[in-house]
VEXBAVEX-121432 format. One record per residue (C-alpha): z, x, y. Coordinates in nm, 2 decimals. Each point is the difference from the previous one (the first is absolute). Layout:
REM residues N
       Z       X       Y
       Z       X       Y
...
***
This chain:
REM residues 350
       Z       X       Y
    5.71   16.19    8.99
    0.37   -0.20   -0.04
   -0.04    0.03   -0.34
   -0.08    0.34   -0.08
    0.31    0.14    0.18
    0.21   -0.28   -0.18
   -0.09    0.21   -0.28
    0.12    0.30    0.12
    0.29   -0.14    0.09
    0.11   -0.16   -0.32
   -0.16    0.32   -0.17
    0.27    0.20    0.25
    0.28   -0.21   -0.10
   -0.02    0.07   -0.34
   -0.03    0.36    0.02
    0.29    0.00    0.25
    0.19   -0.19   -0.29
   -0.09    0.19   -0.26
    0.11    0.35    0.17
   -0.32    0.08    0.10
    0.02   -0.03    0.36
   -0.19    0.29    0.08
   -0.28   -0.15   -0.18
    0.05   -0.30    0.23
   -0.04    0.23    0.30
   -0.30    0.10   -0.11
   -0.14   -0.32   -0.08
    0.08   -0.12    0.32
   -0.11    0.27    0.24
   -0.38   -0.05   -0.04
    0.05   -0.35    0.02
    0.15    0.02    0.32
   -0.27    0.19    0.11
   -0.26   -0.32   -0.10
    0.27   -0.25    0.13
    0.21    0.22    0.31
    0.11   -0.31    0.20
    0.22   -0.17   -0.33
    0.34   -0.01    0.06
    0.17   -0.10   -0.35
   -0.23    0.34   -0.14
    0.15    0.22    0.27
    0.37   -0.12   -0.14
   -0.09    0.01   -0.32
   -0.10    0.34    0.02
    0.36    0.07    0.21
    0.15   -0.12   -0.33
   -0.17    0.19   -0.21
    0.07    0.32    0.18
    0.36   -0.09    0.02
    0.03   -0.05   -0.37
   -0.20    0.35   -0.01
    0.33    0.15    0.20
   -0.28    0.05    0.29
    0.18   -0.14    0.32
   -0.21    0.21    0.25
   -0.35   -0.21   -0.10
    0.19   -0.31   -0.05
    0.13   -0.04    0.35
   -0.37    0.10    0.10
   -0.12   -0.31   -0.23
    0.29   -0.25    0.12
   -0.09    0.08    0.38
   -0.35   -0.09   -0.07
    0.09   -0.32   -0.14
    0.17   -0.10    0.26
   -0.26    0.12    0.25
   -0.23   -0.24   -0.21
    0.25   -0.32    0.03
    0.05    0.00   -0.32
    0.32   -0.11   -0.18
    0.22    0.11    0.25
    0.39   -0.05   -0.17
   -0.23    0.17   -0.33
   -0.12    0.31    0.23
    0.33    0.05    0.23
    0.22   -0.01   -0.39
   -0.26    0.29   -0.10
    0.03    0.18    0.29
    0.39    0.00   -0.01
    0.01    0.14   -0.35
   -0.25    0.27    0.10
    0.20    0.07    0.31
    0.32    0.03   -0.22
   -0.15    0.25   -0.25
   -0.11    0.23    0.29
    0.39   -0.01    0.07
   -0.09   -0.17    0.31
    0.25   -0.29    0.00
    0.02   -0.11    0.38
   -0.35   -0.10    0.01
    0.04   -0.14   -0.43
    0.26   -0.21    0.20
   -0.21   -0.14    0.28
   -0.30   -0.06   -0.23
    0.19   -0.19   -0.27
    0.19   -0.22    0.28
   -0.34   -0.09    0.17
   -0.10   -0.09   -0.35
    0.31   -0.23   -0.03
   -0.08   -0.19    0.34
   -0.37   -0.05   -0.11
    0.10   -0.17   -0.35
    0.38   -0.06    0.05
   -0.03   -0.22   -0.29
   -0.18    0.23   -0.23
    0.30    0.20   -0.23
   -0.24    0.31   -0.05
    0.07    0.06    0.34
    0.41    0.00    0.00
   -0.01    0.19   -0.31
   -0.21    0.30    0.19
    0.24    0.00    0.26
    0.26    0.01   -0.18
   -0.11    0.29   -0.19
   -0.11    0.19    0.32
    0.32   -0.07    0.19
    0.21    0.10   -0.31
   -0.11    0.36    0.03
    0.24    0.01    0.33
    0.37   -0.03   -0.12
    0.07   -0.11    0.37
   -0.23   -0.35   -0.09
    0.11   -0.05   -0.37
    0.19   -0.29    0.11
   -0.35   -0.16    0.15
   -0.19    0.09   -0.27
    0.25   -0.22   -0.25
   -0.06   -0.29    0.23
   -0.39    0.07    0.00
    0.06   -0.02   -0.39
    0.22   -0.27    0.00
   -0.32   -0.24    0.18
   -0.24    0.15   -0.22
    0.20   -0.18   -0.35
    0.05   -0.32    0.22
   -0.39    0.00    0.09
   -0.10    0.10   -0.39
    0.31   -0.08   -0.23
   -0.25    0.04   -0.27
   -0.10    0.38    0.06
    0.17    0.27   -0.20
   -0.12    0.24    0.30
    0.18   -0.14    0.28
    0.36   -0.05   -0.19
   -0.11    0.41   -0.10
   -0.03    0.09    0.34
    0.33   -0.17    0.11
    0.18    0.17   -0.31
   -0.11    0.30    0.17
    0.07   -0.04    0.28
    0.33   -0.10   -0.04
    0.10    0.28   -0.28
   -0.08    0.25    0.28
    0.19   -0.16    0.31
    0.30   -0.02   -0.34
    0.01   -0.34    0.00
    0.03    0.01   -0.41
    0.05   -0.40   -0.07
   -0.28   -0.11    0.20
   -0.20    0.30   -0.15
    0.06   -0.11   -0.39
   -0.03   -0.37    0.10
   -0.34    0.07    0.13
   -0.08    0.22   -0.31
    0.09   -0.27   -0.20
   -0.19   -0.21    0.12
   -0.32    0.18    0.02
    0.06    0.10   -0.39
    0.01   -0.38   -0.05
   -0.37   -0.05    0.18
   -0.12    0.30   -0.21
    0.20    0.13   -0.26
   -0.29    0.28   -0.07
    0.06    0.21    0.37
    0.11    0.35   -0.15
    0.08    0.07    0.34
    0.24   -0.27    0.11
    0.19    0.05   -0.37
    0.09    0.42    0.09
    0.08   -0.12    0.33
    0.26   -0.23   -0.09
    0.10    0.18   -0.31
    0.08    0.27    0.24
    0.18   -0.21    0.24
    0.23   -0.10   -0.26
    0.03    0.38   -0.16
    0.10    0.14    0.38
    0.09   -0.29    0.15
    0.01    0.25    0.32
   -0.33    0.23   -0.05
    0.14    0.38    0.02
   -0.31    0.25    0.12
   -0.36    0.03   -0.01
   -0.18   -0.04   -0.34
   -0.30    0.07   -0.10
   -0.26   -0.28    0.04
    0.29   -0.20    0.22
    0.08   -0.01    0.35
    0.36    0.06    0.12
    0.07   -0.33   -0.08
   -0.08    0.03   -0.35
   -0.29   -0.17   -0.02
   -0.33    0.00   -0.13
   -0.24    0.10    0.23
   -0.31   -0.23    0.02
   -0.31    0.18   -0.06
   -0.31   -0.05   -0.03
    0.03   -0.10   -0.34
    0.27   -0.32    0.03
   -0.16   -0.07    0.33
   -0.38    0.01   -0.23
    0.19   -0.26   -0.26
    0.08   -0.18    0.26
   -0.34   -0.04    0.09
   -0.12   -0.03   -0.37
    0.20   -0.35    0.04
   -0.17   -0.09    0.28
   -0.30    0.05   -0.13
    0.01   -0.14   -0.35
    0.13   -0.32    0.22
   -0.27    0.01    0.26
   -0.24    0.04   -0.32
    0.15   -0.29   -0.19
   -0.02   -0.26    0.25
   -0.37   -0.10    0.04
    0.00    0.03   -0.41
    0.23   -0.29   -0.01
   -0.17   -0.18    0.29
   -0.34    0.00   -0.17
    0.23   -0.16   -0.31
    0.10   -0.25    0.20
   -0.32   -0.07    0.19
   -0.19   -0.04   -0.44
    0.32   -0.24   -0.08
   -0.02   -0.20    0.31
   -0.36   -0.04    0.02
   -0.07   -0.03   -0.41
    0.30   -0.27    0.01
   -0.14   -0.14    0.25
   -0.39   -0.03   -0.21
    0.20   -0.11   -0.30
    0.19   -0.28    0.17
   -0.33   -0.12    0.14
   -0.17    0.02   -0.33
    0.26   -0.18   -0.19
    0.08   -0.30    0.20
    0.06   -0.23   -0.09
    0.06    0.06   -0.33
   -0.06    0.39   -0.14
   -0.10    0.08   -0.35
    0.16    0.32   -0.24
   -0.36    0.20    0.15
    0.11   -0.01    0.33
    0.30    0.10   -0.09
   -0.11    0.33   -0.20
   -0.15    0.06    0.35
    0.33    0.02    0.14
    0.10    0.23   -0.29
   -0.31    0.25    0.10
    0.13   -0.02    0.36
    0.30    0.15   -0.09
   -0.15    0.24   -0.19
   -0.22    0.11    0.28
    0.30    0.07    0.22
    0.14    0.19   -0.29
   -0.29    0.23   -0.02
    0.00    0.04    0.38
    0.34    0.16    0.01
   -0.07    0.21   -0.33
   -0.29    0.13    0.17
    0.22    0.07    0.31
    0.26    0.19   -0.18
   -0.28    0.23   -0.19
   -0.15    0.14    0.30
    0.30    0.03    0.22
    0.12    0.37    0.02
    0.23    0.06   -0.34
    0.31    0.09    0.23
    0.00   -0.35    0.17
    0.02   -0.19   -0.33
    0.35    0.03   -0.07
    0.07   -0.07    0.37
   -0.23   -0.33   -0.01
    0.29   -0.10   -0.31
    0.27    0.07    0.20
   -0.14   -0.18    0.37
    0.15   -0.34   -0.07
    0.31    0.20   -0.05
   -0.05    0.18    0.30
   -0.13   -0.28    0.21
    0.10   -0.31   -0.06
   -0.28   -0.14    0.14
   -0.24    0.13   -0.22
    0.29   -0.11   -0.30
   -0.08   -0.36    0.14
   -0.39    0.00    0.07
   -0.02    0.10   -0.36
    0.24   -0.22   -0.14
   -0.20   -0.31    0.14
   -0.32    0.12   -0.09
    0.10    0.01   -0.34
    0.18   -0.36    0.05
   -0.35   -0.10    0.07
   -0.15    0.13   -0.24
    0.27   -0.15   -0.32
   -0.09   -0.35    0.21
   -0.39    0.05   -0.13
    0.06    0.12   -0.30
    0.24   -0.28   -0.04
   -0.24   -0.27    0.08
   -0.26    0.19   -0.30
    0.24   -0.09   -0.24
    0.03   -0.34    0.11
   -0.34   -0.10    0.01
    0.01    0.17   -0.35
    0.22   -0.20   -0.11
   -0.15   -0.29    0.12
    0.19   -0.07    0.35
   -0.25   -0.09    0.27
    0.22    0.08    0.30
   -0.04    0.20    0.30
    0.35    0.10    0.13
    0.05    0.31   -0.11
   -0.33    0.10    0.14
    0.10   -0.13    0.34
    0.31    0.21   -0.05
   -0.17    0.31   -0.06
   -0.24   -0.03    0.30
    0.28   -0.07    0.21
    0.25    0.34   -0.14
   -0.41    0.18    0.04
   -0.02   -0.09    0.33
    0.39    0.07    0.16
   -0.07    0.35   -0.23
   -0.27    0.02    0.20
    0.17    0.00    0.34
    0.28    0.22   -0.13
   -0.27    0.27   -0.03
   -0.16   -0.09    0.35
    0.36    0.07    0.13
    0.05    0.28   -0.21
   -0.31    0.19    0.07
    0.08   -0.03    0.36
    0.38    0.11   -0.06
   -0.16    0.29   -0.21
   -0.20    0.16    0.28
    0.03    0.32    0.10
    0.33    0.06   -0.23
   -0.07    0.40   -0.01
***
């Protein structure tokens, strides 16, 4: 049964990031019927009803999640933003603050409360300081330096608000969003009115469109990282075979071995990126941009990987050594780790 719903779930996610999320609610609704007591399907079918601009049967899905003990920071962050789009910020407030004290450590959580307690002028100054621990938890995430720039433009505080814009434009220089906002912080300076599309602030709202890319990311990630694991797992354990099979001294056929290995992980990743929805395939590019950690995983992988193809040559040209081989299974196996750590860091990013 565990792996039919997994399905679903990874089927969900990338209708949700391709801007389908209706799709995804209907994927999910029958299979919630077949699997009614599993938590993470009740939030992932919050999300995708938030990204649908449908707070009403989100909050109905959060509450069930956490009636289910599932994920609850995860359900009490989905929750809040459903609370906060039926205009009911009070209780958006209390739910994303219980959501802090279960995973105070967790910078999804800061970066919901700050969004919910910016929509009260009288907590602006609380919802900076909610931002402000959400870059020192992630310094890495474009979102959370976003949500501060945000948060400070509308409590006026403009050099902490372009400082943060900055910054987030530095950890991806592609957000649209982030770009107008600052351009328009430096136009006004002092935002004059309501626009159209902006709050009083003279901001971009998030919808459910910026708050679906988000998502997109976090799935193309979550999608990414037992991809490079399974690369790991075929460079540790053919190193490993090879090693064995050329001690003590290898010959150039073991070594074309190591050059099919290679290949193999190659074709793994190719086949990966053909099947994955077309919209994630410019976001897989830009993940080790986006997440460093991914930047790293890969670059070590591929570290690896010149090690064996390294040692072909050699034994081609007549070397009978096994270092680099070593070398490789050793960058294989800490690659592999990183993704262990990364998958774990990865879940539930919606």
């Amino acid at each position: 049964m565990a792996e039919p719903i997994t399905a679903v779930l990874l089927r969900a996610a990338e209708l949700t990031a391709a801007g389908k999320p209706k799709k995804a609610v209907d994927l999910l609704r029958p299979a919630l019927v077949a699997n009614p007591e599993h938590a993470e399907a009740w939030c992932r079918l919050a999300a995708a009803h938030l990204d649908a601009g449908e707070p009403d049967p989100a909050l109905t899905a959060a509450k069930r999640a956490l009636v289910l003990g599932g994920d609850p920071a995860w359900a009490q962050r989905l929750a809040a933003l459903a609370l906060s789009e039926l205009g009911r910020q009070q209780e958006a407030v209390v739910a994303a603050r219980e959501s802090v004290r279960r995973k105070p450590s967790d910078w999804r959580c800061q970066v919901v409360l700050a969004e919910v307690l910016d929509a009260d002028p009288a907590n602006r100054r609380e919802a900076i300081e909610a931002a402000e621990q959400a870059v020192r938890l992630a310094p890495h995430e474009s979102r959370a330096y976003q949500v501060l720039g945000d948060a400070a433009a509308r409590a006026q505080d403009w050099d902490t608000a372009e400082r943060a814009y900055r910054a987030a434009l530095r950890l991806d220089p592609g957000d649209d969003e982030v770009r107008a906002n600052l351009a328009n912080l430096r136009q006004q300076h002092r935002p004059r009115g309501v626009r159209a599309g902006r709050d009083g602030g003279g901001l971009q709202r998030r919808t459910p469109e910026t708050r679906a890319a988000a998502t997109a990311i976090a799935g193309a990630e979550s999608a990414l990282w037992p991809v490079l694991g399974r690369v790991a797992v075929m460079l540790v354990g053919g190193g490993l075979l090879l090693l064995l099979a050329g001690m003590p001294t290898p010959t150039p056929l073991i070594g074309w071995f190591s050059a099919l290995l290679v290949l193999c992980c190659v074709v793994v990743l190719a086949r990966f990126l053909y099947n994955v929805p077309r919209q994630w395939r410019r976001l897989l590019f830009r993940l080790p941009k986006l997440r460093r950690l991914v930047g790293v995983a890969l670059g070590v992988l591929c570290l690896a990987s010149v090690f064996l193809l390294l040692w072909t040559v050699l034994l081609a040209l007549g070397a009978h050594t096994l270092q680099p081989l070593v070398l490789g299974v050793l960058c294989a196996a800490v690659g592999g780790v990183l993704c262990l750590v990364g998958g774990a860091l990865s879940s539930g990013r919606n």
